[in-house]
PAZAPA-4460 file (N, C-alpha, C; in steps of 0.05 Angstrom, whole numbers, plus 32768, in hexadecimal, padded with zeros to 4 digits):
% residues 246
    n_x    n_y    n_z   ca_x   ca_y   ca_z    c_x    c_y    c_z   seq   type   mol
   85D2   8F7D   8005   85DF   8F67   7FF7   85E3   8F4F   800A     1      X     A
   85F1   8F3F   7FFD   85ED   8F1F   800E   8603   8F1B   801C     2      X     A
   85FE   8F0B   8036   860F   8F09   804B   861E   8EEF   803E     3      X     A
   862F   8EED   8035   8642   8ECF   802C   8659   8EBA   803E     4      X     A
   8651   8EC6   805C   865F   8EC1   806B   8652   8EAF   8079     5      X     A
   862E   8EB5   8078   861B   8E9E   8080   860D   8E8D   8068     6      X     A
   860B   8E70   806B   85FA   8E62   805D   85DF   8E59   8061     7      X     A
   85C4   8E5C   8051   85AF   8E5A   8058   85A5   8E43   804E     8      X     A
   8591   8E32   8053   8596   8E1C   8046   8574   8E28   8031     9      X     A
   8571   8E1D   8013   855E   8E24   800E   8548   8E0A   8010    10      X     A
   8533   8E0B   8004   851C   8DF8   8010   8530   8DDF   8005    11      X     A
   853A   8DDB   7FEE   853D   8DC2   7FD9   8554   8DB5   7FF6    12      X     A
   856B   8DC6   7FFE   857D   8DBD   800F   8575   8DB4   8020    13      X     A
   855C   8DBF   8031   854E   8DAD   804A   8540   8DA2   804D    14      X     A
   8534   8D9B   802A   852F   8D7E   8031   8540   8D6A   802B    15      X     A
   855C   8D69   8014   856C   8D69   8016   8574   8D59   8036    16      X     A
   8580   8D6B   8044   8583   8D68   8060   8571   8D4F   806D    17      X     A
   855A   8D54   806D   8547   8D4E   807A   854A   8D28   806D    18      X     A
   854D   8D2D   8057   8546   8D10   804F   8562   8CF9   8050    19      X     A
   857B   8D0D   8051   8590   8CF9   8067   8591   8CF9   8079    20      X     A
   8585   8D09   808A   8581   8D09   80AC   8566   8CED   80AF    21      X     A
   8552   8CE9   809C   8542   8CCF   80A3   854F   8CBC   8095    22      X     A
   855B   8CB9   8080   856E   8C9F   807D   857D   8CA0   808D    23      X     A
   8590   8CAD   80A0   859F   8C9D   80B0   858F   8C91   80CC    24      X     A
   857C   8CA8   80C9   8576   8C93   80E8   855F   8C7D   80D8    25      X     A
   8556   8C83   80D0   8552   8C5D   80C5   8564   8C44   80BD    26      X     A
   8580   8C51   80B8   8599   8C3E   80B5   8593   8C39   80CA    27      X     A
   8591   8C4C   80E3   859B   8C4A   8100   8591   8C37   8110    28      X     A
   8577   8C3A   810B   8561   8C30   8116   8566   8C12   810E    29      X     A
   8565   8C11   80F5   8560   8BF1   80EE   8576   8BDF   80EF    30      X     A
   8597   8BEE   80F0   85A6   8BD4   80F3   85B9   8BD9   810B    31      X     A
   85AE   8BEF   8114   85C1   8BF3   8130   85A6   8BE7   8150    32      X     A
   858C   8BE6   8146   8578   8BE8   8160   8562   8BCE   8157    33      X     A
   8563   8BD2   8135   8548   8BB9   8129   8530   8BC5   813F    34      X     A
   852B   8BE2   813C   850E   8BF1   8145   850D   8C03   8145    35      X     A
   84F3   8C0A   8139   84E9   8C26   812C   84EB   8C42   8139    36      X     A
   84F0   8C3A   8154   84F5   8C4E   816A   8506   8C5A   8168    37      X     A
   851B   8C4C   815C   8541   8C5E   8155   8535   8C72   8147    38      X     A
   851F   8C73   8134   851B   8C8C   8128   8519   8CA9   813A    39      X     A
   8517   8CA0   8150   8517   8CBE   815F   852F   8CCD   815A    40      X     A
   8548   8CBB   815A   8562   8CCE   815B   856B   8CE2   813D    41      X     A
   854B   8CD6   8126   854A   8CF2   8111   854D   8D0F   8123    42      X     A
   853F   8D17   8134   853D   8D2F   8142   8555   8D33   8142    43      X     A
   8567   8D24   8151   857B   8D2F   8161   8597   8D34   813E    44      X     A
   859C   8D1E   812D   85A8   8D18   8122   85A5   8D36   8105    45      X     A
   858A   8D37   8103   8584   8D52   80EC   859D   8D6B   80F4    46      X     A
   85A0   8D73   810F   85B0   8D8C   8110   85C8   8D89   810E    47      X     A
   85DE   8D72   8110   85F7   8D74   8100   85F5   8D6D   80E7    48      X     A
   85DC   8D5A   80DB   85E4   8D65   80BF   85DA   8D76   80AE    49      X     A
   85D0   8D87   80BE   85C4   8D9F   80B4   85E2   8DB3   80B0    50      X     A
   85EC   8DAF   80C5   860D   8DB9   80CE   861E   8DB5   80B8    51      X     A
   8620   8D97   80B0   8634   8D91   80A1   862E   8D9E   808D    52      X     A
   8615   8DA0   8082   860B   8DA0   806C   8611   8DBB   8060    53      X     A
   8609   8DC8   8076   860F   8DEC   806E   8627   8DF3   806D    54      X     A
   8635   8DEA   8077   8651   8DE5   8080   865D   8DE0   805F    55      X     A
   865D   8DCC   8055   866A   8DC2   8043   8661   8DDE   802C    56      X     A
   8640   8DDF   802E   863E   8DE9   8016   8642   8E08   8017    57      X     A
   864F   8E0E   8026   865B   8E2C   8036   8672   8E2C   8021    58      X     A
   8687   8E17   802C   86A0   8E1C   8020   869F   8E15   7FFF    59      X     A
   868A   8E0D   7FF5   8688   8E01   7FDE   867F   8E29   7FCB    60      X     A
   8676   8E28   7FDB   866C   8E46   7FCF   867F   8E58   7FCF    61      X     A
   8690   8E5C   7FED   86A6   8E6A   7FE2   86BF   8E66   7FDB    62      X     A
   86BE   8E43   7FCB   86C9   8E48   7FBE   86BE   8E50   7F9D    63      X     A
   86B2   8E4E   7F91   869E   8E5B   7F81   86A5   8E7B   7F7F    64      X     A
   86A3   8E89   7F8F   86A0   8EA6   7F92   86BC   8EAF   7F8A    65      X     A
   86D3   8E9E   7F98   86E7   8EA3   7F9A   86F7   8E9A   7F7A    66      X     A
   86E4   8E8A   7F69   86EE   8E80   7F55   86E5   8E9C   7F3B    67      X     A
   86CF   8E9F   7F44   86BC   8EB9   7F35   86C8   8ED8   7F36    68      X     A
   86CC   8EDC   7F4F   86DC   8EF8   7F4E   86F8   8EF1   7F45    69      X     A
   8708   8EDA   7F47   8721   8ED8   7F33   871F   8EE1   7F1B    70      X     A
   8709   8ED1   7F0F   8701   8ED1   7EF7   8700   8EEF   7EE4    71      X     A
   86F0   8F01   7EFA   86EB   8F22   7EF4   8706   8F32   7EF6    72      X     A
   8716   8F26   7F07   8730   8F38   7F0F   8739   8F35   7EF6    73      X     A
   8740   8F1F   7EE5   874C   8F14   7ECB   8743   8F2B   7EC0    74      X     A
   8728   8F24   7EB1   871F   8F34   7EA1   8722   8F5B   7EA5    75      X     A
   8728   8F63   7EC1   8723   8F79   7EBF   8741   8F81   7EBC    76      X     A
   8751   8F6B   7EC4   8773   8F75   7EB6   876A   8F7A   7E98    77      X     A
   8765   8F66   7E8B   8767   8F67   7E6B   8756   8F85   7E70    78      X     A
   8741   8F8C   7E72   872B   8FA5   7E72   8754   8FBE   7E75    79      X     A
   875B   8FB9   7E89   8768   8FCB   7E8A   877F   8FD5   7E7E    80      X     A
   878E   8FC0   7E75   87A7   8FBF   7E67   8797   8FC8   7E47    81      X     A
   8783   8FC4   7E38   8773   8FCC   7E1F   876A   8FEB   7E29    82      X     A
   876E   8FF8   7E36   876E   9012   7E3C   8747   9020   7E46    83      X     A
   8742   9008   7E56   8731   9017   7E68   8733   9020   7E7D    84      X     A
   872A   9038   7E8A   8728   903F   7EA7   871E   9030   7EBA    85      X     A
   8726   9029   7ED5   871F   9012   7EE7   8704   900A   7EE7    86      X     A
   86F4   9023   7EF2   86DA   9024   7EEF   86CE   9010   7ED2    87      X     A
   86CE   901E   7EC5   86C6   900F   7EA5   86D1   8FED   7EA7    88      X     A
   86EC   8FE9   7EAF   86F6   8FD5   7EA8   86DF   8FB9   7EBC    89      X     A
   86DE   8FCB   7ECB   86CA   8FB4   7EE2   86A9   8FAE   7ECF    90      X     A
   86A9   8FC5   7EC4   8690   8FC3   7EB5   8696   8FB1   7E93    91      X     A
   86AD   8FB6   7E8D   86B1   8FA1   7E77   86B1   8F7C   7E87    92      X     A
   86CA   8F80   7E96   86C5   8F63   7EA3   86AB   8F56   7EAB    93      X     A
   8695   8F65   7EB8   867E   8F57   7EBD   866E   8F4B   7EA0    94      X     A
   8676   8F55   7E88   8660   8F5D   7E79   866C   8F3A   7E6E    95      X     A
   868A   8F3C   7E67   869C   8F2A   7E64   8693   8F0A   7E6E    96      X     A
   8691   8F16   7E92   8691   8EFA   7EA4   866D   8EF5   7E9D    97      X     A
   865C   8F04   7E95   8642   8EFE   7E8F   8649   8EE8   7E78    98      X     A
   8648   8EF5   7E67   864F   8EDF   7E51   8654   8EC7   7E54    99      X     A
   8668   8EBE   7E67   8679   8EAB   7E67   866C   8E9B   7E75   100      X     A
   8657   8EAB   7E97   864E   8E97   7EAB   8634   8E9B   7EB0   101      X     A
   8628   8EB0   7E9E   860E   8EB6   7EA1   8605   8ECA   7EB5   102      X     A
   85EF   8ED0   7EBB   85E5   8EE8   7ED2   85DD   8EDF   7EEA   103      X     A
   85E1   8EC8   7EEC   85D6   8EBC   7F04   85F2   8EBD   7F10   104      X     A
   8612   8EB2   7F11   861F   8EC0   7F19   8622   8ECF   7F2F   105      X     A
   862D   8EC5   7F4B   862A   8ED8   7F5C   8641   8EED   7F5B   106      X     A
   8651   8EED   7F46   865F   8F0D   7F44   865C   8F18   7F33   107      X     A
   8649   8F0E   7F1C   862E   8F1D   7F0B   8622   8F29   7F15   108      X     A
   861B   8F27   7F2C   8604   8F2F   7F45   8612   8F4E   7F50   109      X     A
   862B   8F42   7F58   8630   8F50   7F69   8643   8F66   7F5D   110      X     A
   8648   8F65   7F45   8658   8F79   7F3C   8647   8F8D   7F24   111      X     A
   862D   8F78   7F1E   861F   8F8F   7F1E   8615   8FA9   7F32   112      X     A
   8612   8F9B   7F49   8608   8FB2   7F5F   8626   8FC9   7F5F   113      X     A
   863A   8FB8   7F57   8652   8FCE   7F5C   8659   8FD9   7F48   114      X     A
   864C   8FDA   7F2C   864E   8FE6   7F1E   863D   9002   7F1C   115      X     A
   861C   8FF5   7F25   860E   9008   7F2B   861C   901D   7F3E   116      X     A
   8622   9016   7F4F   8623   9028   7F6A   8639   903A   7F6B   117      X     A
   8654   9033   7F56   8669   9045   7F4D   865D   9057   7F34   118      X     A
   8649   9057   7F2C   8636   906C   7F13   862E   907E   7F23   119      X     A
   8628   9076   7F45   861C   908C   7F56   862D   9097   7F6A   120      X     A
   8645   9090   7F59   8664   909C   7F6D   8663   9099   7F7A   121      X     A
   8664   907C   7F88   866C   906D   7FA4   8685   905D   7F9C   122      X     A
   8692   9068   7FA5   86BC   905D   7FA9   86BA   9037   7F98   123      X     A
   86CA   9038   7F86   86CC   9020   7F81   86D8   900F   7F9C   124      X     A
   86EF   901A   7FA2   86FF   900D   7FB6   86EF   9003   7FD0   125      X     A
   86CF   9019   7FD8   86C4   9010   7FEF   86AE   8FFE   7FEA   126      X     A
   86A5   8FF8   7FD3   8695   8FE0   7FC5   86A0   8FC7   7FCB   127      X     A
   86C4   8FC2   7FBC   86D3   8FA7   7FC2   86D6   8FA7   7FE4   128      X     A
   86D5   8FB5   7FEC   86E3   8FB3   800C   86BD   8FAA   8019   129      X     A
   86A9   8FB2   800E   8694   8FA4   8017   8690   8F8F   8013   130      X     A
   8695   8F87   7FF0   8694   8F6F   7FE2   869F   8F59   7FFF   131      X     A
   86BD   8F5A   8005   86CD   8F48   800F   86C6   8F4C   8021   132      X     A
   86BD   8F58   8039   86A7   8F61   8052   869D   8F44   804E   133      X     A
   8681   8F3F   8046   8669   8F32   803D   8675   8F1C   8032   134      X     A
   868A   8F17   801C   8699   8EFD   8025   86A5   8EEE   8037   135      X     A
   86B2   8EF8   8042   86C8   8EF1   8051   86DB   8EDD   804A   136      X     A
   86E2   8EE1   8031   86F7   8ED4   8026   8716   8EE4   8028   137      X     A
   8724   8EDA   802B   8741   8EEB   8033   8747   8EF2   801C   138      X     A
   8748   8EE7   8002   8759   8EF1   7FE6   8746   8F07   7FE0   139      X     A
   872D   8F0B   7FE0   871B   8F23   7FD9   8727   8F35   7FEC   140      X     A
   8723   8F31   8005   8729   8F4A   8021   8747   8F50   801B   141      X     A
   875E   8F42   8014   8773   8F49   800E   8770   8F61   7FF6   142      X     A
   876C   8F5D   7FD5   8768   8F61   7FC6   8757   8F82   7FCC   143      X     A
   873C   8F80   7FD7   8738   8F97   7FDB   874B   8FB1   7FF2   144      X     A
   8758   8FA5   8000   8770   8FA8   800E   8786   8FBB   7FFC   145      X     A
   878F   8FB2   7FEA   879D   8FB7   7FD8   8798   8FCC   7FC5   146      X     A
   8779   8FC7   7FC1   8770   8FD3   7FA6   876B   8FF2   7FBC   147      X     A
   8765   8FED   7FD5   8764   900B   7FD8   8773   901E   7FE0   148      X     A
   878D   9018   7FEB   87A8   901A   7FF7   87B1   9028   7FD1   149      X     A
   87AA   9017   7FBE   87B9   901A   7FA8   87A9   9030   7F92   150      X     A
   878E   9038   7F9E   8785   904C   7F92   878A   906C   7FA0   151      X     A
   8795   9066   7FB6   879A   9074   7FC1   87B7   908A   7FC8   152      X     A
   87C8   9071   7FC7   87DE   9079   7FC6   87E9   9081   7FA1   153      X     A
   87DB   907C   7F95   87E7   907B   7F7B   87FF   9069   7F73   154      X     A
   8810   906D   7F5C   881C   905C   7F55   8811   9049   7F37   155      X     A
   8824   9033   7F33   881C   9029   7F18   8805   900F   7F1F   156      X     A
   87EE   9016   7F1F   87D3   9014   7F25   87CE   8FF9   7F15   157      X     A
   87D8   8FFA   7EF8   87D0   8FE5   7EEE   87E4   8FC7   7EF7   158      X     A
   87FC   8FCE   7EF9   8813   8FBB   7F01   8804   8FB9   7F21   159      X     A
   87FD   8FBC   7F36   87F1   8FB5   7F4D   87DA   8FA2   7F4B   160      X     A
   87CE   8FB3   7F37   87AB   8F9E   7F39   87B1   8F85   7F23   161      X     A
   87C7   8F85   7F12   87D3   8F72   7F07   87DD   8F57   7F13   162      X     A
   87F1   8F68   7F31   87FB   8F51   7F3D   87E3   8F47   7F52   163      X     A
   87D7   8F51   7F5B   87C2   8F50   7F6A   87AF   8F38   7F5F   164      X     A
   87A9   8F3B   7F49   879A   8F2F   7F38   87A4   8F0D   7F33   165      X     A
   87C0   8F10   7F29   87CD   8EFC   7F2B   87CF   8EEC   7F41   166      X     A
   87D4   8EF9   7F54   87D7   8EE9   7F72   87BD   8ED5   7F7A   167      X     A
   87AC   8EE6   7F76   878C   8EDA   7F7F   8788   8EC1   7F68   168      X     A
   8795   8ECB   7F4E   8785   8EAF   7F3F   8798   8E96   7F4E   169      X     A
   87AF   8E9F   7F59   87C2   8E86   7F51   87BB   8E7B   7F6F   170      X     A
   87AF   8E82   7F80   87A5   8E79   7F95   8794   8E6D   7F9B   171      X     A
   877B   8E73   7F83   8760   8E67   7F7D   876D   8E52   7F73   172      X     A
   8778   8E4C   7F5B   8787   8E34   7F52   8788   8E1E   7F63   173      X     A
   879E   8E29   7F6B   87A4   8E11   7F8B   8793   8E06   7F97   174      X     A
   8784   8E1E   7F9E   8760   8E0D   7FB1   8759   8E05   7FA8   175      X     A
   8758   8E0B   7F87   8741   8DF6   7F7B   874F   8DDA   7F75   176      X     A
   8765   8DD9   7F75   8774   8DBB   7F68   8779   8DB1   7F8C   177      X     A
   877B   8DBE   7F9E   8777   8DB5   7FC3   875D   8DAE   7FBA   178      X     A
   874A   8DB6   7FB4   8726   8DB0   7FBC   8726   8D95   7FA8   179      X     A
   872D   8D8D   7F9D   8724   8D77   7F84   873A   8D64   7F98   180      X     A
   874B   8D5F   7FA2   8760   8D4C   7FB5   8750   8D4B   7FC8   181      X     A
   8745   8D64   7FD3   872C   8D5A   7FF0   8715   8D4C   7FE3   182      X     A
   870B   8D5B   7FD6   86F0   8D4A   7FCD   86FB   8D2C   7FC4   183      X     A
   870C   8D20   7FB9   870F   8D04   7FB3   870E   8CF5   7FD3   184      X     A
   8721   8D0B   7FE4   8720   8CF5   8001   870B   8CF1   800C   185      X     A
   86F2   8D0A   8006   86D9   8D13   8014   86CD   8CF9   8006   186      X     A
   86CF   8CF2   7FED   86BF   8CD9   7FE6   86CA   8CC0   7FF5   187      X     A
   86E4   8CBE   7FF8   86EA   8CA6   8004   86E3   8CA1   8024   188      X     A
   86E6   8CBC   802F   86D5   8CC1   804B   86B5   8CB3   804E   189      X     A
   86AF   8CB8   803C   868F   8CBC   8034   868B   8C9F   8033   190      X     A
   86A3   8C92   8028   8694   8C6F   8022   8697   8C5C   8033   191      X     A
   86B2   8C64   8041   86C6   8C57   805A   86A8   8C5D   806D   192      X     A
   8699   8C77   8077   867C   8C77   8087   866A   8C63   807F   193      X     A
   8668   8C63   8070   864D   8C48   806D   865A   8C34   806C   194      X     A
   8672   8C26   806D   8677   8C0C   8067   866C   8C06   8087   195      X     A
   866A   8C10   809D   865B   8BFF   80BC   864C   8BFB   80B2   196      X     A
   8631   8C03   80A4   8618   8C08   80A3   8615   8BE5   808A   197      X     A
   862E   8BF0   8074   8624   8BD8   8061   8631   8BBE   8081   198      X     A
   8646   8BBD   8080   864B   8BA2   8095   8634   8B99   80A3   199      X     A
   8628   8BA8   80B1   8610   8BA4   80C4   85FD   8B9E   80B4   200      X     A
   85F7   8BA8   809B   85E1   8B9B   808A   85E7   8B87   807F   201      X     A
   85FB   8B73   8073   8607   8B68   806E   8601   8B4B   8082   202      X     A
   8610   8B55   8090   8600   8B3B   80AB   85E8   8B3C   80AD   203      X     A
   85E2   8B50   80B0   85BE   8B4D   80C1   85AE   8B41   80AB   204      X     A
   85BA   8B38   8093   85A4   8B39   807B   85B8   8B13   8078   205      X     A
   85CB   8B15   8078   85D0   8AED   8074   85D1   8AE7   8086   206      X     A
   85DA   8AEF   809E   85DF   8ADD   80B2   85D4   8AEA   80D2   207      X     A
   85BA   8AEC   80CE   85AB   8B03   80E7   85B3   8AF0   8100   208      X     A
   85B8   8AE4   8107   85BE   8AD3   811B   85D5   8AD9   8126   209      X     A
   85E5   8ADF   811B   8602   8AF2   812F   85FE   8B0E   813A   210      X     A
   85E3   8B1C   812E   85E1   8B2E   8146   85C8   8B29   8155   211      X     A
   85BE   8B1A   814A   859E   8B17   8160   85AD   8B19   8178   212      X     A
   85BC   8B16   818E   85C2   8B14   81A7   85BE   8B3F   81A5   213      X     A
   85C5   8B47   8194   85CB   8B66   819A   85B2   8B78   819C   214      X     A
   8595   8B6C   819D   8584   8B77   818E   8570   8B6A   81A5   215      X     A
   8555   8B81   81AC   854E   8B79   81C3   8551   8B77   81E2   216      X     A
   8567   8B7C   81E6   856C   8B80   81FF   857A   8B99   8205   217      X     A
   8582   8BA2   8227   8596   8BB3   8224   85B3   8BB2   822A   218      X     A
   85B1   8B9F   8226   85D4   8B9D   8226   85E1   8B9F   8205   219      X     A
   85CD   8B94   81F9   85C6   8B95   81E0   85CB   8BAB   81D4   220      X     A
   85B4   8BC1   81D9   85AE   8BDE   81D3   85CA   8BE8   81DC   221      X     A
   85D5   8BE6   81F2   85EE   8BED   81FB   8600   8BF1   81EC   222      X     A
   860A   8BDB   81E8   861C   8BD2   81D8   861C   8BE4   81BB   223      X     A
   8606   8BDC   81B2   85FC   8BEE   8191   8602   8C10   819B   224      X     A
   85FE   8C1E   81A9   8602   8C38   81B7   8617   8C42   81AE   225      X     A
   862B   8C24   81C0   864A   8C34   81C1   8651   8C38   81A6   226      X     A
   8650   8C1A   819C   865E   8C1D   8179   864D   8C31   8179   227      X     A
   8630   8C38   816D   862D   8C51   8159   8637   8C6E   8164   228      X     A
   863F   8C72   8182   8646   8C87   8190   8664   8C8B   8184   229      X     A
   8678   8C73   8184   868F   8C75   8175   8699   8C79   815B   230      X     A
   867D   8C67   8148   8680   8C69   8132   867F   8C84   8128   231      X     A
   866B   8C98   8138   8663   8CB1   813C   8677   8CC3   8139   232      X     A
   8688   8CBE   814E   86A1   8CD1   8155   86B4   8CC7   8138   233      X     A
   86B8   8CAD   8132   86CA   8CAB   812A   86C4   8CB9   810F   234      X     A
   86A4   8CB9   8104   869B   8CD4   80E3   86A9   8CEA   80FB   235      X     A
   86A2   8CF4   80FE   86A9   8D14   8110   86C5   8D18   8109   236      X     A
   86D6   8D0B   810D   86F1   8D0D   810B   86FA   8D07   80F2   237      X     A
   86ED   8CFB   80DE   86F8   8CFC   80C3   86F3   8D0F   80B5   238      X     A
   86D8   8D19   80BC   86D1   8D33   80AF   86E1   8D48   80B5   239      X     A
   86EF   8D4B   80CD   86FD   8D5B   80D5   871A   8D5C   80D1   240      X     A
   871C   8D49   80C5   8734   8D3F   80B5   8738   8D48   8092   241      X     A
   8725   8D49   808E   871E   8D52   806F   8715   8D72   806E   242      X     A
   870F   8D7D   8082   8700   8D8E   807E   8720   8DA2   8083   243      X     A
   8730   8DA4   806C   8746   8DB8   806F   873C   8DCF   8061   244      X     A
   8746   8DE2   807B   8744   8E07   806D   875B   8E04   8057   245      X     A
   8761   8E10   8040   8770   8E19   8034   8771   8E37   802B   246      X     A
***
């Protein structure tokens, strides 16, 4: 089964990738140098945002996963409190979360394999504790934590995987109403970066005569360096500003 802890990029993503890694160094090229040569720093420029890229769409996924197995925990309370056995109840909830999100679904996916694999009497409890393995999301690894401590020890089984259940949705919640507050700043991040790029085009296109002195020489080239070396640092640090674990 799939490692969810790594992101792979598929072809669509890298070119994706590939085709903002040559718009920027053609931004780069043409209003930071005015020559075709800046295009070399595509090479160098493709591997952080190849970075960011996977990066972002890492946490975008788990949060996804983390929204999906909520989703199943729900349903397999209702499965349980209507008087099915755990086993079964996981097999009602999938059939449930099919309906709702379809088979493509990666806990369609994956709780089919764990349905299968508890038919061939392999421990429910050591399925979730793999599940959250291969995520590495904390509310899954908690959760399977719980769920096996609590099959074990006995006790009122349904009141545990009840509160359990509860806990995780009301935490997904939060992330997801945190993720929609980041994503608005991520857009304002996003626009505040290109406003150098519009400024510099802006001039260079009415009034090219206030940078002709910057262009052509190297004191020139110099100069253009530092700003884009700073402007550089200064994306680096916003993204790192936005980019909160929750």
């Amino acid at each position: 089964m799939r490692n969810y802890k790594v992101y792979e990029l598929d072809w669509k993503e890298r070119f994706l990738c590939l085709g903002i890694t040559i718009g920027l160094a053609g931004a780069i090229s043409w209003l930071f140098y005015h020559n075709s040569a800046g295009m070399a720093v595509s090479v160098v420029l493709y591997f952080p945002v190849r970075k960011t890229l996977k990066r972002r769409l890492l946490q975008k996924r788990k949060g996804e996963i983390l929204f999906q197995f909520k989703e199943i925990l729900q349903m397999a309370v209702t499965a349980l409190k209507a008087g099915y056995a755990m086993e079964n109840a996981f097999v009602h909830a999938r059939e449930e979360f099919v309906r709702l999100y379809g088979e493509k679904g990666i806990m369609a996916q994956e709780f089919a394999h764990i349905n299968y694999q508890v038919k061939l009497n392999v421990p429910l409890e050591a399925l979730l504790e793999d599940l959250a393995t291969r995520c590495g999301i904390e509310e899954i690894s908690s959760f399977s934590q719980v769920f096996g401590f609590a099959k074990r020890s006995g006790g009122d089984f349904l009141k545990i995987f009840q509160n359990s259940a509860d806990k995780i949705r009301q935490k997904a919640e939060i992330k997801r109403e945190i993720g929609v507050v980041i994503a608005a700043k991520r857009m304002e991040m996003n626009i505040m970066n290109l406003v150098p790029f519009g400024i510099l085009a802006y001039v260079g296109i009415t009034s090219p005569e206030f940078l002709e002195p910057l262009y052509g020489n190297w004191l020139g080239i110099g100069i253009m360096t530092a700003a884009l070396l700073i402007y550089g640092c200064a994306c680096m640090l916003a993204e790192k500003i936005v980019n909160i674990q929750v």
